[in-house]
C-alpha positions in Angstrom: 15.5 -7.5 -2.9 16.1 -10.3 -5.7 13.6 -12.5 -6.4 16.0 -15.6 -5.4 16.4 -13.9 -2.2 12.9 -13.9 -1.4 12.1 -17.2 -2.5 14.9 -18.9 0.0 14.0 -16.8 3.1 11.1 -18.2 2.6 12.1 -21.8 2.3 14.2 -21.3 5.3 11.7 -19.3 7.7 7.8 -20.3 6.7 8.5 -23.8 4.8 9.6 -26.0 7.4 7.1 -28.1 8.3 6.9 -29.1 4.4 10.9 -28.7 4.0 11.2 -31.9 6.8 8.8 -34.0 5.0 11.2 -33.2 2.0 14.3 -34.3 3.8 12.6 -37.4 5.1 11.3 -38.4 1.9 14.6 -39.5 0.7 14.3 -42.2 -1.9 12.1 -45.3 -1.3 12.2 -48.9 -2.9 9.6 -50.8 -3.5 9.8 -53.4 -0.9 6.1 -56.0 -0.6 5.2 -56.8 2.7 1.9 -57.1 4.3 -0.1 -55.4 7.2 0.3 -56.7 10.4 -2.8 -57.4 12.8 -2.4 -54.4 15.2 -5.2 -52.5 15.0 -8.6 -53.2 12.5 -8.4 -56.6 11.0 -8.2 -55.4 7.2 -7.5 -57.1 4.1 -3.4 -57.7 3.0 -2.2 -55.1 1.3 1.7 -55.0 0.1 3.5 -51.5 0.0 3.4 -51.0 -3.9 -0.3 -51.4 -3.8 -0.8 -49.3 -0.9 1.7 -46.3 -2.8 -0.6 -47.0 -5.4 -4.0 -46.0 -3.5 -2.5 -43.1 -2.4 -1.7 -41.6 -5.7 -5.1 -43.1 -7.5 -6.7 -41.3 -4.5 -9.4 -38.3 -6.5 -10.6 -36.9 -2.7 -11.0 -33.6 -3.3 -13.8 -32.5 -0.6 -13.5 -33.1 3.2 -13.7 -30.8 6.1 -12.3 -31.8 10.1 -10.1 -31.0 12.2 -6.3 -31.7 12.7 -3.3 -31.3 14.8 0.4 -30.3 13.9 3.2 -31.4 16.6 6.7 -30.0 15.6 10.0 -31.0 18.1 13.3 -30.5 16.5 14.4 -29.8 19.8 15.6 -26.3 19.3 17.1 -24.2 22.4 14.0 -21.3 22.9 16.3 -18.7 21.1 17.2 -20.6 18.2 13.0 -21.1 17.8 12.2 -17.6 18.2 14.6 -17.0 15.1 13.4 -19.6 13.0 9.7 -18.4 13.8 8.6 -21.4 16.5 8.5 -18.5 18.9 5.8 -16.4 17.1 6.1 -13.1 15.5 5.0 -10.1 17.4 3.3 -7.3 16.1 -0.4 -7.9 15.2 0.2 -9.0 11.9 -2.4 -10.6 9.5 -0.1 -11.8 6.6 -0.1 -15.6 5.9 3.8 -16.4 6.9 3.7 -14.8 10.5 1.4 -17.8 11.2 3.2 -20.4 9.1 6.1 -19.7 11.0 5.0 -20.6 14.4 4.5 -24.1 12.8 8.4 -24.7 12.7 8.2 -25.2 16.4 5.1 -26.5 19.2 1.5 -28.6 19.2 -1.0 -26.6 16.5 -4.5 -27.3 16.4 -6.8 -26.5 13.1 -9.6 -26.7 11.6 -9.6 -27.7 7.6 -11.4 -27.3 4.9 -11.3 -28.3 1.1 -13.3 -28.0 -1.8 -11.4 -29.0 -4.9 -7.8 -26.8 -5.9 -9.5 -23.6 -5.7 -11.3 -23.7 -1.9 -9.2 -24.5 1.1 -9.6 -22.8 4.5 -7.8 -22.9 7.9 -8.4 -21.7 10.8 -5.7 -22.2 13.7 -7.3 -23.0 17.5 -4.6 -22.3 19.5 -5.4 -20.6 23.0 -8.6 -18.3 22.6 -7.5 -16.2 19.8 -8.0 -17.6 16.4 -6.0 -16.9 13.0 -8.3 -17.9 9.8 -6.5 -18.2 6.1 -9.1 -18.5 3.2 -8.2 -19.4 -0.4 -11.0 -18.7 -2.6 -10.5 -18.6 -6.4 -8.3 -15.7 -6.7 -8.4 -14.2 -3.4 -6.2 -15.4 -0.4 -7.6 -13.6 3.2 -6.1 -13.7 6.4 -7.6 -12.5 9.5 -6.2 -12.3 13.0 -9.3 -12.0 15.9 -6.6 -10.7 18.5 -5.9 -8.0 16.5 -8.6 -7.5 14.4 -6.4 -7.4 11.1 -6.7 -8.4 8.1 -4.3 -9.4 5.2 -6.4 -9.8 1.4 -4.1 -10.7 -2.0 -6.2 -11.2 -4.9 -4.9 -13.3 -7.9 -1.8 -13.8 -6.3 -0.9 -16.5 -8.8 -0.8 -13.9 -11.8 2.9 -12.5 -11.9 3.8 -13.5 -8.7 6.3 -15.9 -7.4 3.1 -18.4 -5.5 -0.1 -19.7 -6.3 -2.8 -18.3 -4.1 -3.3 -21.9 -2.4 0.8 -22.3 -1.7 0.5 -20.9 2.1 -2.2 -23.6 2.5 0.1 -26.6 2.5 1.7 -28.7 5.3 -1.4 -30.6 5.7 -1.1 -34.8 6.4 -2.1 -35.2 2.2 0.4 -32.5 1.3 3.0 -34.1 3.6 2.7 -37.6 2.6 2.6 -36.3 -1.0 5.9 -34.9 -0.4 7.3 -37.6 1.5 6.6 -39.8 -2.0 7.0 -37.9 -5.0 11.4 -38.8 -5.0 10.7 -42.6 -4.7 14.4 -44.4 -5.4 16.6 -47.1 -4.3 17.9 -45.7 -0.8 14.3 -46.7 1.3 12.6 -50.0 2.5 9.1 -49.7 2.0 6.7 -51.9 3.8 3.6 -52.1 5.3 3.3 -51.8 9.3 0.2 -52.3 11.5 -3.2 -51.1 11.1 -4.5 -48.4 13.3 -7.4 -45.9 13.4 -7.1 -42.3 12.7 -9.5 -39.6 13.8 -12.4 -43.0 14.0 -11.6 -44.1 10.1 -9.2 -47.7 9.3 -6.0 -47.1 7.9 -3.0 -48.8 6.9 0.3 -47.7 7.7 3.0 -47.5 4.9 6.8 -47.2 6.5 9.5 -45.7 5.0 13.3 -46.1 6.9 16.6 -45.5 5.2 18.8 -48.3 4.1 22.1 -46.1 4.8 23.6 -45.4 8.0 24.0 -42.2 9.6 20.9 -40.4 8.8 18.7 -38.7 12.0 15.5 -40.2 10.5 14.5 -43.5 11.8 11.6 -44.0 9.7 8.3 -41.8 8.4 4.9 -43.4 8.8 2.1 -42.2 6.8 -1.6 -43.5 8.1 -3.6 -44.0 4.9 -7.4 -44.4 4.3 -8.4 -47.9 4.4 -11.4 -46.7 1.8 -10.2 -44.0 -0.1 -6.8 -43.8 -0.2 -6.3 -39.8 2.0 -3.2 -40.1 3.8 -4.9 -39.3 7.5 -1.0 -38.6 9.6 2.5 -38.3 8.8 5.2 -39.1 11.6 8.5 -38.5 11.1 10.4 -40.4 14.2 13.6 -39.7 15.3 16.8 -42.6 14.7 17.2 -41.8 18.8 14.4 -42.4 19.6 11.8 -40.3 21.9 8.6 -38.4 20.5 7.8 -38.1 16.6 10.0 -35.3 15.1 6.9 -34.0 13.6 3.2 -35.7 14.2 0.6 -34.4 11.7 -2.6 -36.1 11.2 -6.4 -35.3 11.8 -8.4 -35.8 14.5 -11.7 -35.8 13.1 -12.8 -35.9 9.5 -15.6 -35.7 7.2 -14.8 -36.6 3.4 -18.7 -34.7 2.5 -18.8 -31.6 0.8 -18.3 -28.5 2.9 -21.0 -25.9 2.9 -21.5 -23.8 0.1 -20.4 -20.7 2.1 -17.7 -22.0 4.0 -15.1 -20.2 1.7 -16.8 -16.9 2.1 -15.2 -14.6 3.7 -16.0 -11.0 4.8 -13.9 -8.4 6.9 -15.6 -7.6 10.7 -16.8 -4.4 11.2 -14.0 -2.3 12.2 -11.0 -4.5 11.2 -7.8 -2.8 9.7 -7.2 -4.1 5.9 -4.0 -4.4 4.0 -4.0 -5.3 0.8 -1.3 -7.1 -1.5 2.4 -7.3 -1.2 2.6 -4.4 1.4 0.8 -6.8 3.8 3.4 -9.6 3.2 6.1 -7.0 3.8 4.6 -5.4 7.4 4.0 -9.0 7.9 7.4 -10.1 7.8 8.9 -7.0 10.0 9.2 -8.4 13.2 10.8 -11.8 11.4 13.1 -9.9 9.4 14.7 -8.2 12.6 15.6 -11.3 13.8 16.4 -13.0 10.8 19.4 -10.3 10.3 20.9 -11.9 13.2 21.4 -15.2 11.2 22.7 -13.4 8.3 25.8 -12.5 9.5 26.7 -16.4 10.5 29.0 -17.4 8.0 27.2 -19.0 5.1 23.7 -18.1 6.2 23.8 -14.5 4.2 25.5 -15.6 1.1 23.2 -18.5 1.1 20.2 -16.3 1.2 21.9 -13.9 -1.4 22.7 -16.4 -3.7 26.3 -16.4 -3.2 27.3 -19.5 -1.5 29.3 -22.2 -3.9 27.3 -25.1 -3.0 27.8 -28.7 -3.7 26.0 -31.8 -2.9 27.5 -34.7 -1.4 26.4 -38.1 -1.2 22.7 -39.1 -1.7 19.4 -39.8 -0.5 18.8 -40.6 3.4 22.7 -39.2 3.5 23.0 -36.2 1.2 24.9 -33.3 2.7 25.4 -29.8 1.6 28.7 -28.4 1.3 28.6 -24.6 1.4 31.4 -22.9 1.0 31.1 -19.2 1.5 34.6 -18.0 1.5 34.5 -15.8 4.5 37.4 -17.5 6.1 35.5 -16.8 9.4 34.1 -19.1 12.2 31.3 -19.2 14.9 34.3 -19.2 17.7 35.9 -16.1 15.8 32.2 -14.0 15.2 31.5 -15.0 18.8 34.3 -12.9 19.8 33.9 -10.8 17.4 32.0 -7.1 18.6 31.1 -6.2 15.3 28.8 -8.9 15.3 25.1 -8.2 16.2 24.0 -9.5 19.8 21.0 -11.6 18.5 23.7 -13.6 16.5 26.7 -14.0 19.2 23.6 -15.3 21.6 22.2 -17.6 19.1 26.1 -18.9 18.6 26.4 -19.6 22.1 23.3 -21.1 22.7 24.6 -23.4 20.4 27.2 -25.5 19.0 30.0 -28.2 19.8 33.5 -27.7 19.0 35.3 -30.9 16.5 38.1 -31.7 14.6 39.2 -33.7 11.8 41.3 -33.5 8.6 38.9 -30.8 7.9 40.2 -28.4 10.4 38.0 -27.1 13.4 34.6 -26.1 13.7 31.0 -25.9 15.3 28.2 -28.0 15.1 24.8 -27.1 15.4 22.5 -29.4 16.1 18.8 -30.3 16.2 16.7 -33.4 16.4 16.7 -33.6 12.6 18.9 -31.5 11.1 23.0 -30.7 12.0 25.1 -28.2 10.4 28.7 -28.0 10.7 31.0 -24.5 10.2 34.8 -24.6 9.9 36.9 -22.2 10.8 37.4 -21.6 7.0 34.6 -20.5 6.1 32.9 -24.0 5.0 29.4 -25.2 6.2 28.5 -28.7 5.9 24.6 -29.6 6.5 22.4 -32.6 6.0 19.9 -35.1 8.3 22.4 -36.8 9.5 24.6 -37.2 12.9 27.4 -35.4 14.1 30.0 -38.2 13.4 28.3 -38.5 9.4 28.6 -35.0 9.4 32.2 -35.2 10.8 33.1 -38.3 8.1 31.8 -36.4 5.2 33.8 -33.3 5.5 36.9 -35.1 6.3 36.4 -36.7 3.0 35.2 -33.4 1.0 37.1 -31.0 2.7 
């Protein structure tokens, strides 16, 4: 498989809690304005100064406990394919587990010791999933199965870092949600609150343009230190936080020496390297099949698509054009076309018009993708009727 290949199946099925704080981010101004009186009673701070604690922040050590809430408000088969549903199968390797964080409440434990020690290990029901990142070596280890998955120096020739699975953290998030600061944001600085028992201030971005599904992301910072402690992204409609991911409980101490150690149990089944990664991924790759025959999805994944970008910032829209000259209402019909996929198409989808021609629109909390009957998919964070407007325009 090419390497390009790889690298955007991955984007699409094990980065999404990182990929939304990317869309959110946008572009930010720097707009001054002070904290309100909400929560602890803590010194004025505008939002330039607040940006600027965040990235003069040099925490590198902390250990605690924190909680990942994802609702893009996906139909239960379009989660399964995207990963929310869990991948079958036993499997140890680092992106079975990822995935499930595209969809559900998550809770983990964390650890950090500097760039080359991190360590998670996932809470949820009685079974628990643990991913180490020690120098070189990256473990994971599934109790319910009693597998594990080792790569050692993973960053050597390899298309990741040993740390990369580790991300998607409140820090990495917020990190994310900053690093394309521009003109399309107001920044400012909304109420105080407290975060797993420390003060924070709360730095607000929202998008100047109309259209876009965000209505603002609100990262919770560290009164003393600067650690963003939560990262919402909240919906223009309203309703529960897209995504919600912030600690708990935290400790910014060093974790103990042999925290990062980590040793197989007695009896566990091994796999070592890229083979692991590939068993991992079985189950997914079934599934994923089933969105590869959608128009644009495939050549997307192959590298094929001609894609342009339209528009910027809180309104950017991708306009794929795959040149299949098919659409969802013709593959729906169409026999040919694997069951997974005609399921998924009617699960979702709602038919429109324009100058354009006609299409389908898929659509989730965040996220809308439109597919013409010609072949043509148009998809950004923004609403249908944006969605509609931009490929009248571009069509």
């Amino acid at each position: 498989m090419a390497a390009n290949t790889k690298t955007s199946r991955k984007v699409a099925r094990y980065g999404v809690p990182v990929a939304v704080a990317g869309v959110a981010a946008a572009t930010i101004a720097m707009v001054p304005a002070f904290a309100n009186a909400g929560g602890p009673d803590l010194p004025g701070v505008t939002a330039q100064q607040l940006i600027e604690k965040i990235a003069a922040s040099d925490v590198q050590q902390l250990s605690g406990t924190a909680k990942l809430s994802t609702d893009l408000g996906l139909p239960k088969i379009a989660s399964g394919l995207l990963g929310g549903g869990g991948v079958t199968g036993g499997s140890a390797a680092p992106e079975d587990k990822v995935a499930q964080l595209a969809n559900g409440t998550h809770t983990f434990k964390v650890a950090a010791d500097g760039p080359d020690r991190q360590k998670l290990t996932f809470l949820d029901g009685k079974d628990e999933y643990t991913l180490v990142h020690n120098g070189d070596d990256v473990w994971g280890y599934d109790s319910k199965s009693n597998e594990a998955f080792h790569e050692k120096g993973a960053g050597k020739g390899a298309d990741h870092a040993p740390g990369d699975r580790l991300t998607g953290s409140p820090q990495q998030l917020a990190q994310d949600a900053l690093k394309a600061a521009g003109p399309t944001t107001d920044v400012s600085v909304g109420e105080t609150a407290q975060v797993a028992g420390r003060n924070a201030y709360q730095l607000v971005l929202k998008p100047k343009q109309s259209g876009s599904t965000v209505g603002s992301v609100q990262i919770a910072v560290d009164a003393e230190n600067g650690v963003p402690l939560r990262v919402r992204l909240l919906s223009a409609q309203g309703g529960k936080p897209i995504v919600d991911a912030g600690f708990t409980q935290v400790d910014f101490a060093k974790p103990a020496a042999g925290a990062f150690a980590f040793t197989p149990p007695k009896g566990a089944k091994v796999t070592e390297g890229t083979e692991g990664a590939d068993h991992g991924k079985a189950g997914g790759d079934r599934q994923w099949k089933a969105l590869e025959s959608l128009p644009g999805f495939g050549d997307v994944a192959g590298g094929k698509g001609d894609v342009k970008v339209l528009g910027e910032g809180w309104a950017t829209v991708a306009r794929i054009d795959t040149g299949a000259g098919k659409g969802l209402n013709e593959l729906e019909k169409d026999q040919n076309t694997p069951k997974e996929a005609r399921q998924f198409l009617s699960s979702l989808g709602e038919k429109v018009s324009g100058s354009f021609g006609q299409g389908r629109v898929l659509s989730t909390r965040l996220v809308n993708a439109l597919v013409t009957d010609d072949g043509k998919v148009y998809v950004g964070a923004v609403t249908k009727d944006a969605l509609v407007r931009t490929a009248d325009a571009n069509k």
